[in-house]
ZADO-1210 file (C-alpha; in nm, 4 decimals, padded with zeros to 6 digits):
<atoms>
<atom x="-03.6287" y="04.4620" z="-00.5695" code="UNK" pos="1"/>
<atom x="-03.2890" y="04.3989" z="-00.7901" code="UNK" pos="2"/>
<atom x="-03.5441" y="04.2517" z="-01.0588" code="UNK" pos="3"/>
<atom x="-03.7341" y="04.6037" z="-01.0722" code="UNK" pos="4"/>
<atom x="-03.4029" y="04.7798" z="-01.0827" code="UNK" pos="5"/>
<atom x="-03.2630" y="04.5657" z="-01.3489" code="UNK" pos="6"/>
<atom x="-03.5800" y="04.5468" z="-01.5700" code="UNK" pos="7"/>
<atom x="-03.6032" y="04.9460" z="-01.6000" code="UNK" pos="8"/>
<atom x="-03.2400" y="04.9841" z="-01.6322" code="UNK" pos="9"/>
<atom x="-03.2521" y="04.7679" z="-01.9640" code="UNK" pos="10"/>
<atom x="-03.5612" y="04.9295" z="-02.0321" code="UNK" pos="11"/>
<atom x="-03.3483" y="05.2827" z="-02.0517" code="UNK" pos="12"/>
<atom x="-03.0691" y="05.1046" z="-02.2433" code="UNK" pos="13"/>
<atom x="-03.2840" y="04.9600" z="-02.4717" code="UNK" pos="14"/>
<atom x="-03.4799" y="05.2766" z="-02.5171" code="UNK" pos="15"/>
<atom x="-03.1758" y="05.4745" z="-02.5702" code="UNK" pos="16"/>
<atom x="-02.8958" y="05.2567" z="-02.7452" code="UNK" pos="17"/>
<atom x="-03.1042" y="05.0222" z="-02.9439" code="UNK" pos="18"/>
<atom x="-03.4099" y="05.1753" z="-03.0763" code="UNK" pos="19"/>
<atom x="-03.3946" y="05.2946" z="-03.4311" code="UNK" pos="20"/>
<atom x="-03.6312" y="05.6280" z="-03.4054" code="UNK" pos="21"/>
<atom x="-03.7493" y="05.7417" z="-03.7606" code="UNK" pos="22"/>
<atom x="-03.6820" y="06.1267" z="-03.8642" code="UNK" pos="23"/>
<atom x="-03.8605" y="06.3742" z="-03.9472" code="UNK" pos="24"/>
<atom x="-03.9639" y="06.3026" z="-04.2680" code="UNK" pos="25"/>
<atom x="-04.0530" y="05.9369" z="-04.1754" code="UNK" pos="26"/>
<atom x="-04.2490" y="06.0563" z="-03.9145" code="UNK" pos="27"/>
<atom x="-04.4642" y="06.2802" z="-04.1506" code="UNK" pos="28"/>
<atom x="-04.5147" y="06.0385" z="-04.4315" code="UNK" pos="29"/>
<atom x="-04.6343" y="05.8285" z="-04.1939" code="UNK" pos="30"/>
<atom x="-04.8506" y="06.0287" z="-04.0078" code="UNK" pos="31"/>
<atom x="-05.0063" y="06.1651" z="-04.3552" code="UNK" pos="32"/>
<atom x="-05.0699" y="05.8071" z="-04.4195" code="UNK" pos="33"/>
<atom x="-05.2242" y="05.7492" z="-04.1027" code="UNK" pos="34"/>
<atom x="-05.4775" y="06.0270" z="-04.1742" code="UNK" pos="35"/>
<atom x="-05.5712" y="05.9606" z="-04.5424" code="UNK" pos="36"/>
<atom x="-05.6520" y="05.5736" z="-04.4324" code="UNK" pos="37"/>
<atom x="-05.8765" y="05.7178" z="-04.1436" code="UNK" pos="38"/>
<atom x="-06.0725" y="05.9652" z="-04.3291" code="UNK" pos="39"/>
<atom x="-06.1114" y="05.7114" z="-04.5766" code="UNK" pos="40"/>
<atom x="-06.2633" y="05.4207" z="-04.3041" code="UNK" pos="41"/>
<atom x="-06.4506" y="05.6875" z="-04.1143" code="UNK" pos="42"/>
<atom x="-06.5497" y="05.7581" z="-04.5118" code="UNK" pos="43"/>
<atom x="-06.6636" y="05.3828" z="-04.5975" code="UNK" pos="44"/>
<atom x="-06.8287" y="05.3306" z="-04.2527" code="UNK" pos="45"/>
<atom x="-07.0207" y="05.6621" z="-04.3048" code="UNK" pos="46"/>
<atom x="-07.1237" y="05.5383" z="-04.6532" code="UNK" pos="47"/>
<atom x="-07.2266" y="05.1660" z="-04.5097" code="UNK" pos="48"/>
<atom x="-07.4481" y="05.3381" z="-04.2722" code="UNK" pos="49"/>
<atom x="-07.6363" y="05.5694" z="-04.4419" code="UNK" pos="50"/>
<atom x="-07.7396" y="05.2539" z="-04.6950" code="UNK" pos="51"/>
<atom x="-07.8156" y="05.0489" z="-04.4410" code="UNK" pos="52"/>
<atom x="-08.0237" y="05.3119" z="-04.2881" code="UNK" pos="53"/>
<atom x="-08.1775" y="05.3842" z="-04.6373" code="UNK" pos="54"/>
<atom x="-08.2604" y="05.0325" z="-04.6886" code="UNK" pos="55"/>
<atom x="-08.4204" y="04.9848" z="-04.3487" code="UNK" pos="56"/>
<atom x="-08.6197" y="05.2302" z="-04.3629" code="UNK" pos="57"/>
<atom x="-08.7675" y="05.2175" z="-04.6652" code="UNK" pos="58"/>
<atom x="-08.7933" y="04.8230" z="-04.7192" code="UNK" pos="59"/>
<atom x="-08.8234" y="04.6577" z="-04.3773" code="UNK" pos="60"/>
<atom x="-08.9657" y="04.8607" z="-04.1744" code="UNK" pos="61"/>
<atom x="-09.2833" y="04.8962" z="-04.4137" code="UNK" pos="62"/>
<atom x="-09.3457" y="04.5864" z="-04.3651" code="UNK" pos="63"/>
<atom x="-09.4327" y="04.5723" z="-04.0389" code="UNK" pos="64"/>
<atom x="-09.6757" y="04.8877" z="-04.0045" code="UNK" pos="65"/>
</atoms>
């Protein structure tokens, strides 16, 4: 039990003495940056899909009717 005790009690100290927490404005950069890369995956994926899609369904497929 003095293991549990001890681990969570340098958990807290750690948490509150020697993490560096970014501001505000850190936080929002980061956050914006966060965003833009998403949309622009969810973006490229959407893309990817729709010519894969294209392209199966108008040259493999055929083939096999």
């Amino acid at each position: 039990m003095n293991k549990i005790t001890t681990y969570f009690s340098e958990s807290y100290k750690e948490l509150v003495e020697k993490v560096t927490w970014p501001s505000w404005p850190q936080l929002q950069q980061s956050t914006i940056i966060v965003l833009v890369a998403t949309l622009l995956i969810t973006l490229l994926v959407g893309v990817m899909d729709f010519a894969a899609n294209s392209l199966l369904n108008n040259l493999i497929y055929p083939l096999f009717k």
